[in-house]
Backbone and ligand atoms as CSV (ligand in chain L), in Angstrom:
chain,resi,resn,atom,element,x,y,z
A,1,UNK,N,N,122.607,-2.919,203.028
A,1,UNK,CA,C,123.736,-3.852,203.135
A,1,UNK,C,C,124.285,-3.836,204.542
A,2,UNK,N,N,124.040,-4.909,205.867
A,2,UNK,CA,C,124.530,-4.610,207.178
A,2,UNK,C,C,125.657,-5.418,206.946
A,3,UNK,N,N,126.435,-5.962,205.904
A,3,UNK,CA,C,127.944,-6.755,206.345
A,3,UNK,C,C,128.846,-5.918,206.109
A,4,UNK,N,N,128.167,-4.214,205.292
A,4,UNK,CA,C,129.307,-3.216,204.961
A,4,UNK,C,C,130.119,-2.960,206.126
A,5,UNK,N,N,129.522,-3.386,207.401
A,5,UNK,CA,C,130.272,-2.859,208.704
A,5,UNK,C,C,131.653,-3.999,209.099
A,6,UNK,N,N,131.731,-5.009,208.428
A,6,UNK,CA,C,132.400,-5.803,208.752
A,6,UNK,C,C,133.434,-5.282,208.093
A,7,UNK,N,N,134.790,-5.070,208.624
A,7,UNK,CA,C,135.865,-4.789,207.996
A,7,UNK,C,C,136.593,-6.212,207.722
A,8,UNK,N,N,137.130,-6.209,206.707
A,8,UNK,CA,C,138.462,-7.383,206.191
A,8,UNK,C,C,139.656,-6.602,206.031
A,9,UNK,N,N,140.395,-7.231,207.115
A,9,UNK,CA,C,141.831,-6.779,206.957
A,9,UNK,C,C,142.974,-7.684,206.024
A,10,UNK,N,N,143.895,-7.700,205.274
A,10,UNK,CA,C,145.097,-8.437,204.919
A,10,UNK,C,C,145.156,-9.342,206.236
A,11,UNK,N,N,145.024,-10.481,206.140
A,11,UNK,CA,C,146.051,-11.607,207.494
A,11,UNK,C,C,146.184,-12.562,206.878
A,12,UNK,N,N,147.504,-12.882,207.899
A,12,UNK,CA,C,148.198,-14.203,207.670
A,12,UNK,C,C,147.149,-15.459,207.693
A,13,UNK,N,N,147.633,-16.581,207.410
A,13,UNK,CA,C,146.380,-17.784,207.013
A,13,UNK,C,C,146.687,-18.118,208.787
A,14,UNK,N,N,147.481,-17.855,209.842
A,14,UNK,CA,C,147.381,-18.333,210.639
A,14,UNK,C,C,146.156,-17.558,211.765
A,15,UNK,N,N,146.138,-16.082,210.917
A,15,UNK,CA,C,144.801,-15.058,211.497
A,15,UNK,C,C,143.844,-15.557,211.512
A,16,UNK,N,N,143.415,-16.472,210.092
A,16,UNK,CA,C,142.329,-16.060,209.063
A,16,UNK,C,C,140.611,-16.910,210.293
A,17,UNK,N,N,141.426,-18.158,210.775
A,17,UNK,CA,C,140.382,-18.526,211.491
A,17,UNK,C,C,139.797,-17.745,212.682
A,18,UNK,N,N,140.478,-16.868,213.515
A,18,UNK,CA,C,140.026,-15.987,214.461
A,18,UNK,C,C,139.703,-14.907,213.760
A,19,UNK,N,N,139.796,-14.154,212.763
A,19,UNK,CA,C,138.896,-13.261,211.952
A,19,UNK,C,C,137.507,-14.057,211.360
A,20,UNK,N,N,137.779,-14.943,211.302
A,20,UNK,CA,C,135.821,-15.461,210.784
A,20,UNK,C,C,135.371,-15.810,212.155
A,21,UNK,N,N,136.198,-15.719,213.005
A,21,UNK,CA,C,135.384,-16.020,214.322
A,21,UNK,C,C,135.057,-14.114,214.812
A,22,UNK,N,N,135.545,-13.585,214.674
A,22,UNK,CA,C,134.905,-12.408,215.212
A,22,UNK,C,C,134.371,-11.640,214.152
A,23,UNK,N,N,134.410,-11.867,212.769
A,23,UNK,CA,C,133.248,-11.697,212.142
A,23,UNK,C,C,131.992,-11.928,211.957
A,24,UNK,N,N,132.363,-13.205,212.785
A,24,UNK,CA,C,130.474,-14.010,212.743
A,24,UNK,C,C,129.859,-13.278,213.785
A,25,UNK,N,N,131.133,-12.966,214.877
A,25,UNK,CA,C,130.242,-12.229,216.489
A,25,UNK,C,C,129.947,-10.547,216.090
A,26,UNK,N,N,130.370,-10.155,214.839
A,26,UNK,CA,C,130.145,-8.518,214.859
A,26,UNK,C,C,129.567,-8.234,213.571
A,27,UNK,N,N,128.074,-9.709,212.982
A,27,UNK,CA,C,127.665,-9.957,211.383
A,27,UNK,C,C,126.770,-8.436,212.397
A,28,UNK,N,N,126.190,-7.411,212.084
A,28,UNK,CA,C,125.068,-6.538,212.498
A,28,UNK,C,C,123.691,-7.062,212.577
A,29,UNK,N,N,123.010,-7.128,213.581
A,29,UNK,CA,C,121.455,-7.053,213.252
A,29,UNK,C,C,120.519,-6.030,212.004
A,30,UNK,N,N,119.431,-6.580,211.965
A,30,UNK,CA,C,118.830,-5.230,211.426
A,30,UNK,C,C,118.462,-4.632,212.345
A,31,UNK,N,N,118.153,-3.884,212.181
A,31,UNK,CA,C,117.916,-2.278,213.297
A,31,UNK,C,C,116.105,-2.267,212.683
A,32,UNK,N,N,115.104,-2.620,213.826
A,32,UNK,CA,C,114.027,-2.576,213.254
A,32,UNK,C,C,112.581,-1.712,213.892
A,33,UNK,N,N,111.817,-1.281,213.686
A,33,UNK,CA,C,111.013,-0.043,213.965
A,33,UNK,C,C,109.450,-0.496,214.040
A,34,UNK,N,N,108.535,-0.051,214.884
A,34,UNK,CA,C,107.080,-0.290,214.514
A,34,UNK,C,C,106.497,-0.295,215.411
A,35,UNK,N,N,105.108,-0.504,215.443
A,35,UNK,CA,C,103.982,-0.100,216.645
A,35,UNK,C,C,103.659,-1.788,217.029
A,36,UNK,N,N,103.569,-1.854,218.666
A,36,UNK,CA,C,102.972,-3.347,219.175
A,36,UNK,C,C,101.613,-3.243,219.398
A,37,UNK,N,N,100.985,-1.913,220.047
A,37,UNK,CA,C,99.860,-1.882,220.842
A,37,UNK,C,C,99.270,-0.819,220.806
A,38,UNK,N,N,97.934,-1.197,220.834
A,38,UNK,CA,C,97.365,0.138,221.109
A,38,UNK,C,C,95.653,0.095,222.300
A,39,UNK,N,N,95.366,1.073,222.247
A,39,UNK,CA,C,94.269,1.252,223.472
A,39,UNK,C,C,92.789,0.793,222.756
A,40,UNK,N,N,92.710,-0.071,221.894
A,40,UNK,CA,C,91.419,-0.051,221.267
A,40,UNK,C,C,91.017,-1.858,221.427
A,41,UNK,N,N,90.180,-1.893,221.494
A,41,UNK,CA,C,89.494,-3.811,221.770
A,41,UNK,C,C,90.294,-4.223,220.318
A,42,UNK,N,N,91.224,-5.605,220.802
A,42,UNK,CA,C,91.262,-6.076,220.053
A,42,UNK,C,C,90.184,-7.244,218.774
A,43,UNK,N,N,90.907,-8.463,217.897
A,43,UNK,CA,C,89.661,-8.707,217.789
A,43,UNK,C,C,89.589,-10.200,218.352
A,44,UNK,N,N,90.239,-10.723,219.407
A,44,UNK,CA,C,89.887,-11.200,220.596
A,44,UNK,C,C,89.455,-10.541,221.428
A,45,UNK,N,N,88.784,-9.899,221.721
A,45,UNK,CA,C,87.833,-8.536,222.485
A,45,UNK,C,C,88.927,-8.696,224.247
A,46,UNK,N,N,89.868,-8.339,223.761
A,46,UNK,CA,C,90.138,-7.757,225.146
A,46,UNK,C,C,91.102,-6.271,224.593
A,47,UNK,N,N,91.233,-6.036,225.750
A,47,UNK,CA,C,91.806,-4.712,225.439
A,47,UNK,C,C,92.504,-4.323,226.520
A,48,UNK,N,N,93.811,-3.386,226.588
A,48,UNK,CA,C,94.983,-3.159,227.130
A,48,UNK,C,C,94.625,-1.225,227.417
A,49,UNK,N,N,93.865,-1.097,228.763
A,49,UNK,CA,C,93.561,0.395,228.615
A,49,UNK,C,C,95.071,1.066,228.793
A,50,UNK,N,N,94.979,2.614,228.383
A,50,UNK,CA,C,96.047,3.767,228.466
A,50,UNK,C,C,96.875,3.438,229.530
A,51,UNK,N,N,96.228,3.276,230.374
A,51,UNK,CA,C,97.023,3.568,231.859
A,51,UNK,C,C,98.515,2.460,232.010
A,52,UNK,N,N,97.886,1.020,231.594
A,52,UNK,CA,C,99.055,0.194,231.347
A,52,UNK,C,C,100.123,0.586,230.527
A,53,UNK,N,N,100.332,1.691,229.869
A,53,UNK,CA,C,101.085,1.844,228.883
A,53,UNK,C,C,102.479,2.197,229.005
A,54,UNK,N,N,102.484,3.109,230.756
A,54,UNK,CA,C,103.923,3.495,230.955
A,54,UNK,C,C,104.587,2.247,231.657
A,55,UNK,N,N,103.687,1.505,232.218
A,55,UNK,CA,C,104.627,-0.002,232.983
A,55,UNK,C,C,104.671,-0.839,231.743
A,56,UNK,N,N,104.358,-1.000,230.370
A,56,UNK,CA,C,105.057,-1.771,229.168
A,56,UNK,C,C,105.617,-1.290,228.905
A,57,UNK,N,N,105.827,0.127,228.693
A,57,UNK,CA,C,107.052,0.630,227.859
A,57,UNK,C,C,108.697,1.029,228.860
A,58,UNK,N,N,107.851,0.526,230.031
A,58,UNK,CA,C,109.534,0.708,230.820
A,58,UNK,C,C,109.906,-0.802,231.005
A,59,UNK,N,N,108.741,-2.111,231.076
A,59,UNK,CA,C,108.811,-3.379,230.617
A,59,UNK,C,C,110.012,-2.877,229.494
A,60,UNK,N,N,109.798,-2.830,228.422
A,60,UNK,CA,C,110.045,-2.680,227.473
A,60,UNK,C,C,111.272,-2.237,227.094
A,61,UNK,N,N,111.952,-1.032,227.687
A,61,UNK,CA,C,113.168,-0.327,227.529
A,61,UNK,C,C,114.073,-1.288,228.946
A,62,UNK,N,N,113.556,-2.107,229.466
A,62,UNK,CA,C,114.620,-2.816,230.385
A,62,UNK,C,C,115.694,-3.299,229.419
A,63,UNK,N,N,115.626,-4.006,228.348
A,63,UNK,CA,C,116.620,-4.730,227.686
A,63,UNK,C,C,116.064,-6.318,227.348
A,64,UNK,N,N,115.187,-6.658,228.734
A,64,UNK,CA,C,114.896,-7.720,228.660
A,64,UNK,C,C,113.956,-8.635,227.697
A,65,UNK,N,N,112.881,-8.074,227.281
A,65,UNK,CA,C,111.924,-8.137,225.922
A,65,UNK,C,C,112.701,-8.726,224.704
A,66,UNK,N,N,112.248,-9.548,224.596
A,66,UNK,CA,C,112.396,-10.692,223.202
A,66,UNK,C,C,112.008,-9.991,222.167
A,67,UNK,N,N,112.566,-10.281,221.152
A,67,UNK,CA,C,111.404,-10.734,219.995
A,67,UNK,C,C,111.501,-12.215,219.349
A,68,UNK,N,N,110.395,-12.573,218.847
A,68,UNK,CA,C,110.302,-14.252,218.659
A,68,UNK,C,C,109.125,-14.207,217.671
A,69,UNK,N,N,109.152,-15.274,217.168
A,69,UNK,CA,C,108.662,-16.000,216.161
A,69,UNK,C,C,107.150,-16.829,216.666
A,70,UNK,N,N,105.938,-16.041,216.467
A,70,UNK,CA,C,104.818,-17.103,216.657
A,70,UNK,C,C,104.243,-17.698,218.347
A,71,UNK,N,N,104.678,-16.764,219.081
A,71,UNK,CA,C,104.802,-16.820,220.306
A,71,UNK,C,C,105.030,-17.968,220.856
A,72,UNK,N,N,106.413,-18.724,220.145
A,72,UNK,CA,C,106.722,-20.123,220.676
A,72,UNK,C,C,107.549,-19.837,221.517
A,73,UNK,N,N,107.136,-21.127,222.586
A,73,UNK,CA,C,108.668,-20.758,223.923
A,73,UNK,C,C,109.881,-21.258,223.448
A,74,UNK,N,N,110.443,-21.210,222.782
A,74,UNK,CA,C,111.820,-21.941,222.370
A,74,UNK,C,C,112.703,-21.383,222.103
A,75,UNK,N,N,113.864,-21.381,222.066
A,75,UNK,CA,C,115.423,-21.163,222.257
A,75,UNK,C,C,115.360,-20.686,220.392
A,76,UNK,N,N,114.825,-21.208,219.442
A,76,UNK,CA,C,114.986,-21.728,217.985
A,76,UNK,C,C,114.191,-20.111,217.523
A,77,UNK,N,N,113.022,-19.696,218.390
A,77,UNK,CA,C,111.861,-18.627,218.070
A,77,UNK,C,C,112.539,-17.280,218.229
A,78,UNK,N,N,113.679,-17.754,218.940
A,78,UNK,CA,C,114.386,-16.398,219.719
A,78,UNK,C,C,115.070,-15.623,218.460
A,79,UNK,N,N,114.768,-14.440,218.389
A,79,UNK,CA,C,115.584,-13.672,216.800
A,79,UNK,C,C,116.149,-12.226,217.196
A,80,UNK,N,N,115.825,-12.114,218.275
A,80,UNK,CA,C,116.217,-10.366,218.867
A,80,UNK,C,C,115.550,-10.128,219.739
A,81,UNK,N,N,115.904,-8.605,220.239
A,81,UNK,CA,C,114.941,-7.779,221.251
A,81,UNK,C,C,114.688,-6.374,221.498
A,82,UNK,N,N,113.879,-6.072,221.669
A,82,UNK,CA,C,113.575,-4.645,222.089
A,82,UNK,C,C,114.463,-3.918,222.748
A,83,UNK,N,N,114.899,-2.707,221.673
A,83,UNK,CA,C,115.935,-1.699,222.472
A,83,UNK,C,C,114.940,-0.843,222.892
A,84,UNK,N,N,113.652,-0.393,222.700
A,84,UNK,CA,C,113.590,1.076,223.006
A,84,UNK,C,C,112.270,0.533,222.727
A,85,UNK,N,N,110.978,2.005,223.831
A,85,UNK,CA,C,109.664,1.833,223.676
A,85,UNK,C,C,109.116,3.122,223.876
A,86,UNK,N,N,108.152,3.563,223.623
A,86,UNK,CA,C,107.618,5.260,224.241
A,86,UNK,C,C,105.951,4.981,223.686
A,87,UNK,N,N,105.435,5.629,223.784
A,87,UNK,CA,C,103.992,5.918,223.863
A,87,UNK,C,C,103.266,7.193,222.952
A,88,UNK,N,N,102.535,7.014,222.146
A,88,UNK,CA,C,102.666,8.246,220.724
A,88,UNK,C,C,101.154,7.502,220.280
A,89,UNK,N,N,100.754,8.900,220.446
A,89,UNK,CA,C,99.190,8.455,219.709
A,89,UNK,C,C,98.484,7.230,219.960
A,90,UNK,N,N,98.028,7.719,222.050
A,90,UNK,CA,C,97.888,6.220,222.323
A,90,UNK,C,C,97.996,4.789,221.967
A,91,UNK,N,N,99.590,4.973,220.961
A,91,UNK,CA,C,100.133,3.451,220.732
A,91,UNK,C,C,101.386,3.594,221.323
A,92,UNK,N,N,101.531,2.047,221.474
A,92,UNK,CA,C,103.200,2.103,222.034
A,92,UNK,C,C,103.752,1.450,220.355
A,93,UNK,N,N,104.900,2.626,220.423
A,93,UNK,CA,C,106.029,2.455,219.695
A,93,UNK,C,C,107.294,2.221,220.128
A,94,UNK,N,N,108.027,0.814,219.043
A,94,UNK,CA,C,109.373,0.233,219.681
A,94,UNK,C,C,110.487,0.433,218.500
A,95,UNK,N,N,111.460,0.199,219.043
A,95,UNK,CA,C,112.832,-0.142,218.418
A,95,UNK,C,C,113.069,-1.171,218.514
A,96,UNK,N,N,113.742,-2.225,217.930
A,96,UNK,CA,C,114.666,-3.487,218.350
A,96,UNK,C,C,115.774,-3.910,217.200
A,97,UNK,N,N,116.567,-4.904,217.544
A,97,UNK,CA,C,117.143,-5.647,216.732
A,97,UNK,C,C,116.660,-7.114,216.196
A,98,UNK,N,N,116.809,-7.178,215.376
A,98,UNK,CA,C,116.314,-8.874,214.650
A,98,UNK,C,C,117.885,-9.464,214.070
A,99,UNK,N,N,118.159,-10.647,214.635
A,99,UNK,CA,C,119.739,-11.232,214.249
A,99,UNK,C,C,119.009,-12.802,213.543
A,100,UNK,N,N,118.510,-12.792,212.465
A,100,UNK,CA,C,118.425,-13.679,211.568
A,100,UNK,C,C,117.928,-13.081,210.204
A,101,UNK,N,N,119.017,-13.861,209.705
A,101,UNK,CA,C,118.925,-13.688,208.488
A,101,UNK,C,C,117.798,-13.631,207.588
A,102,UNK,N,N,117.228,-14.961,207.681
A,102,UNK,CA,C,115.757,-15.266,206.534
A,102,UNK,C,C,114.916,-14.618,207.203
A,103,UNK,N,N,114.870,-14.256,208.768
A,103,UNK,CA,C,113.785,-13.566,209.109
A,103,UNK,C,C,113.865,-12.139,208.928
A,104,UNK,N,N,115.054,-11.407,208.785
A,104,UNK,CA,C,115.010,-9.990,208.591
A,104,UNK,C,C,115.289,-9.792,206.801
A,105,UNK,N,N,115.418,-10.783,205.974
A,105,UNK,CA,C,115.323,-10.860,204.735
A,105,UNK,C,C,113.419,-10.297,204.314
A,106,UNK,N,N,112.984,-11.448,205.271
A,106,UNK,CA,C,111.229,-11.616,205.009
A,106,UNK,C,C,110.911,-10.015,205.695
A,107,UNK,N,N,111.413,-9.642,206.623
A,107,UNK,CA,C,110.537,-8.092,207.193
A,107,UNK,C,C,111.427,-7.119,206.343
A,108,UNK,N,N,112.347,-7.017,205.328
A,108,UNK,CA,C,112.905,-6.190,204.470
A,108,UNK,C,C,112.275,-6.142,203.101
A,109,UNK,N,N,111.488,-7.364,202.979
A,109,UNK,CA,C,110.598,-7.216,201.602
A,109,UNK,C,C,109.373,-6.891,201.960
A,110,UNK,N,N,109.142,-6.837,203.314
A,110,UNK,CA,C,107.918,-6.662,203.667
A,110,UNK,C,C,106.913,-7.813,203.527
A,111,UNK,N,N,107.223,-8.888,203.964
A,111,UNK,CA,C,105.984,-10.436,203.678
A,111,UNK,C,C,105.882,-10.588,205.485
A,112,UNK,N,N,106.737,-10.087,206.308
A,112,UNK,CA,C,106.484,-10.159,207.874
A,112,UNK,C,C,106.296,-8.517,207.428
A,113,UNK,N,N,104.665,-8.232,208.597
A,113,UNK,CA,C,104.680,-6.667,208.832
A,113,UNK,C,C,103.761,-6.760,209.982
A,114,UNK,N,N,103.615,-7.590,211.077
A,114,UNK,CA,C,102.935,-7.114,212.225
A,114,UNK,C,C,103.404,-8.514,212.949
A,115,UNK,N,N,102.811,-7.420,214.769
A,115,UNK,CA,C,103.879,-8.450,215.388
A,115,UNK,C,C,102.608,-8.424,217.103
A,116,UNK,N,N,102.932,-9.452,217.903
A,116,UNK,CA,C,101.902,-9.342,219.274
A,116,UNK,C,C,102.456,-9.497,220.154
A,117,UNK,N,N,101.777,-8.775,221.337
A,117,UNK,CA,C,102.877,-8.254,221.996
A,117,UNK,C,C,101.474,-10.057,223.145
A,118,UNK,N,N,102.953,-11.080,224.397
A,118,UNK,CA,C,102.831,-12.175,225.218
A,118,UNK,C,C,102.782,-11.463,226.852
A,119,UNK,N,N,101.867,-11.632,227.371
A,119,UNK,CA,C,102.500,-11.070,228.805
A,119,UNK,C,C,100.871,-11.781,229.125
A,120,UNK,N,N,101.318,-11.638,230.689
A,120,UNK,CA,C,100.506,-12.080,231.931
A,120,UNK,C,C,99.316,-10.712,232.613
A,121,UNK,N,N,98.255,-11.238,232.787
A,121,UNK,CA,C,97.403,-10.164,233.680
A,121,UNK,C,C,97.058,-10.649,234.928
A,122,UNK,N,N,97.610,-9.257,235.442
A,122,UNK,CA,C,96.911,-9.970,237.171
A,122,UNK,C,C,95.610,-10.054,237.681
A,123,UNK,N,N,95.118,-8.697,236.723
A,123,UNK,CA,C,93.712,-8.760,237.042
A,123,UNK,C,C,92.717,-8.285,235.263
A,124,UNK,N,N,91.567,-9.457,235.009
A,124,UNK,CA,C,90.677,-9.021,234.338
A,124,UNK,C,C,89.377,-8.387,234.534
A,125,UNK,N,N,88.779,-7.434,233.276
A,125,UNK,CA,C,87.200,-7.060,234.006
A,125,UNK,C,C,86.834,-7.160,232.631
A,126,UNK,N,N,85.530,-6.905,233.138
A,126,UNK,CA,C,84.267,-6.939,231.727
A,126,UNK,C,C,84.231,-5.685,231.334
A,127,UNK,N,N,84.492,-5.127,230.184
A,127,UNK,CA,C,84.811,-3.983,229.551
A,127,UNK,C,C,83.409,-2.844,229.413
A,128,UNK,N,N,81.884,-4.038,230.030
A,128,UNK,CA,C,80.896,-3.240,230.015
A,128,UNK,C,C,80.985,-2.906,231.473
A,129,UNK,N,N,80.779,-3.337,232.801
A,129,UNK,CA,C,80.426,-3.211,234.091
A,129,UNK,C,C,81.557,-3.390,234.777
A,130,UNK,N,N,82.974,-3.510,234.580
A,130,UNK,CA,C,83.985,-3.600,235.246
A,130,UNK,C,C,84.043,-4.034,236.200
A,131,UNK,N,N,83.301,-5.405,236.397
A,131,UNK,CA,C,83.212,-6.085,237.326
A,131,UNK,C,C,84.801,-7.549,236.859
A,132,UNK,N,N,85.291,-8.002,238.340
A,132,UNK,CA,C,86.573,-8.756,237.971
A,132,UNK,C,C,86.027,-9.885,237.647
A,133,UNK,N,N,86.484,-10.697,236.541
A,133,UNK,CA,C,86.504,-11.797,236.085
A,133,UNK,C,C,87.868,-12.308,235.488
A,134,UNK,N,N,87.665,-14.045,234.526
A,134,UNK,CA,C,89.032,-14.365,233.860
A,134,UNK,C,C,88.071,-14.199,232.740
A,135,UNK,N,N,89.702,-14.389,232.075
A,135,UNK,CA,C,89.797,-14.414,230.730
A,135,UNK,C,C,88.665,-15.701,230.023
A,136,UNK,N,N,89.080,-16.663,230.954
A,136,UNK,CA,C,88.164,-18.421,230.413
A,136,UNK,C,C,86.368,-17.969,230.285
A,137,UNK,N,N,86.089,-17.209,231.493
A,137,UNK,CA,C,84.847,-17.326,231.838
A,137,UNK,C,C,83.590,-15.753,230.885
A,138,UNK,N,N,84.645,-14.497,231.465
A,138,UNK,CA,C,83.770,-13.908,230.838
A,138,UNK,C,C,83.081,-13.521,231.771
A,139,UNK,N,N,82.355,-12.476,231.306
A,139,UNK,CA,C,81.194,-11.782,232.119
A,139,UNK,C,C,79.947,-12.559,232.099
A,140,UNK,N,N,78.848,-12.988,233.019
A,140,UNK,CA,C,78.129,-13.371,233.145
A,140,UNK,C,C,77.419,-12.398,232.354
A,141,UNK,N,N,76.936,-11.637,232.932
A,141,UNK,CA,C,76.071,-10.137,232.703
A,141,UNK,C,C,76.229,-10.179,231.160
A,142,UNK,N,N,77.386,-9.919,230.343
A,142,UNK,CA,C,77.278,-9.748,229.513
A,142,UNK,C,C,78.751,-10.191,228.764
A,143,UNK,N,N,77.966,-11.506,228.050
A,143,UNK,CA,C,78.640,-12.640,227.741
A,143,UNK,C,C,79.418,-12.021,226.112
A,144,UNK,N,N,79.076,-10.760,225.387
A,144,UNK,CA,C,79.810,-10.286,224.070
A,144,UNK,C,C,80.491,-9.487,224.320
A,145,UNK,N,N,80.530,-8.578,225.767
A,145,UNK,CA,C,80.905,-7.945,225.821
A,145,UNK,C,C,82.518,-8.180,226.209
A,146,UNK,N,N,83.574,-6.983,225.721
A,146,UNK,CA,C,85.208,-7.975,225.870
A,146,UNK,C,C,85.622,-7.608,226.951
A,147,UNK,N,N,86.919,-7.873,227.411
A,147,UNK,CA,C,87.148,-7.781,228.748
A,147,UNK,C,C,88.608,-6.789,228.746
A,148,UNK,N,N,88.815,-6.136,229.903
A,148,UNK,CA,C,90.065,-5.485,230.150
A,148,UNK,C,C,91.042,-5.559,230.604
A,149,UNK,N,N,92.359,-5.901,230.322
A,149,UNK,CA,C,93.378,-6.564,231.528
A,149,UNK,C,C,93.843,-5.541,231.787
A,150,UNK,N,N,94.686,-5.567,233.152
A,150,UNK,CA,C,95.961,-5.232,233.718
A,150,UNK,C,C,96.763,-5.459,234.514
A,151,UNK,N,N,97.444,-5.161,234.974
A,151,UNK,CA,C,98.919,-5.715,235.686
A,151,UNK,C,C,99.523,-6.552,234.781
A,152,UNK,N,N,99.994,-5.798,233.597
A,152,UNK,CA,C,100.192,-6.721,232.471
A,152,UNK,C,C,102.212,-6.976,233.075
A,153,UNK,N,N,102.322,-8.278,233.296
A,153,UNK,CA,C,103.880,-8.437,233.013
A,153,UNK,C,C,104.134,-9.392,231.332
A,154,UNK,N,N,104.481,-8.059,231.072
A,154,UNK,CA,C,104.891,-8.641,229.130
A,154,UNK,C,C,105.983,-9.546,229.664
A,155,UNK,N,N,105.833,-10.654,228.644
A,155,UNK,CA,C,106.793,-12.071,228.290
A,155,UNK,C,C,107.798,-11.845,227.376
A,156,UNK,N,N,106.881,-11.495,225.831
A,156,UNK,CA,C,107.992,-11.095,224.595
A,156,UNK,C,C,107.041,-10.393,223.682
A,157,UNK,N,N,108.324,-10.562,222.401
A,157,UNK,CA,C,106.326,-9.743,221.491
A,157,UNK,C,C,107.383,-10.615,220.157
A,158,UNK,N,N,106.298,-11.246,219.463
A,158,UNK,CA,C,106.436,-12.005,218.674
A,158,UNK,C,C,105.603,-11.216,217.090
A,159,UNK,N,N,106.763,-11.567,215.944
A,159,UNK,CA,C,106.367,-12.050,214.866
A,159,UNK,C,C,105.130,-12.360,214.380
A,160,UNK,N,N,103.793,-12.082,214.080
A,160,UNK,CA,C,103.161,-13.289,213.367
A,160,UNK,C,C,102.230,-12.601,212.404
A,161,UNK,N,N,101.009,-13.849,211.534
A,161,UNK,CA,C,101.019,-13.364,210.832
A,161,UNK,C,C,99.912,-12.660,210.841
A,162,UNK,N,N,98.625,-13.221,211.575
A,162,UNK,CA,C,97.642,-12.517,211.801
A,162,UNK,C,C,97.765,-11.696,212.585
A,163,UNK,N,N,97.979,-10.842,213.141
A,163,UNK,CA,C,97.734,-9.776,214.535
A,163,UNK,C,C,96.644,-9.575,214.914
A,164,UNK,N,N,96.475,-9.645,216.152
A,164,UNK,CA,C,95.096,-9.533,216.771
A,164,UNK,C,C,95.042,-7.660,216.861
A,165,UNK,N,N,95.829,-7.286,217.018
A,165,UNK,CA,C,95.878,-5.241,216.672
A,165,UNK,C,C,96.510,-5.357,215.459
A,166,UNK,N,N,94.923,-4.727,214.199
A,166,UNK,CA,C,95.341,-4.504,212.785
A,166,UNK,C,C,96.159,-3.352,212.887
A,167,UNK,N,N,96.545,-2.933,214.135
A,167,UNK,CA,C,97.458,-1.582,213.401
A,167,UNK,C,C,98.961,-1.541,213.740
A,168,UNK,N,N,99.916,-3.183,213.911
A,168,UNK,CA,C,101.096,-3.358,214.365
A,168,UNK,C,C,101.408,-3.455,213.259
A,169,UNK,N,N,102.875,-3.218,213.488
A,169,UNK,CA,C,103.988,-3.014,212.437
A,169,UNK,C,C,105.321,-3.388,213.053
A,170,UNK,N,N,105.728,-3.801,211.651
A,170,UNK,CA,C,107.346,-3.830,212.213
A,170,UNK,C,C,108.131,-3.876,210.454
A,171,UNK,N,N,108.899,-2.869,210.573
A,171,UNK,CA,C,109.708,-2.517,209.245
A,171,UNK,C,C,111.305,-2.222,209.630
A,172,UNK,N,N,112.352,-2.519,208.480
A,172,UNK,CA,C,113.525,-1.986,208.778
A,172,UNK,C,C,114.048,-0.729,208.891
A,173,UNK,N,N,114.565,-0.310,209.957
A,173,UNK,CA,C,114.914,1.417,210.285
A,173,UNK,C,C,116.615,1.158,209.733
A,174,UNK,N,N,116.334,2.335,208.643
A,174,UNK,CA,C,117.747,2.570,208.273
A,174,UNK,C,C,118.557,3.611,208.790
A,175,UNK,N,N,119.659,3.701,209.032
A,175,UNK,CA,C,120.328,4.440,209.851
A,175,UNK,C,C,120.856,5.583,208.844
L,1,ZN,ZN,ZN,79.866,-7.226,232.741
């Protein structure tokens, strides 16, 4: 129950409209928990080696990190963000808040349970010969083989339903 935090005081009817106004600004988020990433080929065959892991997770603990809905750019996708990130069993594990309702209804029954993490690479390679390539093209040499990014600047980490890493999560942390 997060509205237990909302106190109701006795007020006058001339209160009553500036108490639903700072009740709406102090409704609580859920407080929410789970893994984005980890060091293994996804199954879009790229993969995010170890080493990137301490520049996402300080990405990450800036404040600035979204969370969103379906990796849409929109104002509407926007539902919370990442308080907190660390690194545990070559996965990164986060904290955040989620401030919608139907969406932290759906990750409290558990029908949302994995989430992907949006960001930019400065540089790709071919995960067999580590030679630099993009993402579009691929390794000549060896066209199955997946590729490796880094200089990752994360965007947000979104909601969805397939995850390209079967091993993300996101559940409600109760206090
Ligand atoms: Zn290659």
């Amino acid at each position: 129950m997060r509205e237990k935090d909302i106190a109701f005081f006795a007020v006058t009817n001339a209160d009553a409209n500036a108490l639903t106004f700072q009740a709406s600004l102090l409704e609580a988020p859920l407080r929410v928990a789970g893994i984005c990433l980890d060091d293994t080929m996804n199954i879009n065959n790229w993969q995010v080696p170890k080493s990137e892991f301490p520049s996402l997770v300080s990405q990450m603990n800036s404040g600035k990190i979204r969370i969103m809905t379906d990796h849409a750019d929109s104002v509407d996708s926007v539902i919370g963000k990442i308080t907190k990130a660390w690194v545990q069993n070559n996965q990164i594990h986060y904290q955040g808040e989620v401030l919608d309702k139907q969406i932290s209804t759906k990750i409290e029954r558990g029908y949302l349970t994995g989430v992907s993490i949006r960001g930019t690479a400065r540089k790709v390679y071919c995960a067999e010969c580590l030679r630099e390539t993009t993402k579009e093209k691929g390794c000549k040499l060896h066209p199955d083989s997946g590729i490796i990014v880094s200089g990752l600047t994360l965007r947000e980490i979104s909601l969805v339903v397939s995850p390209a890493y079967a091993n993300t999560s996101i559940y409600p942390l109760r206090s």
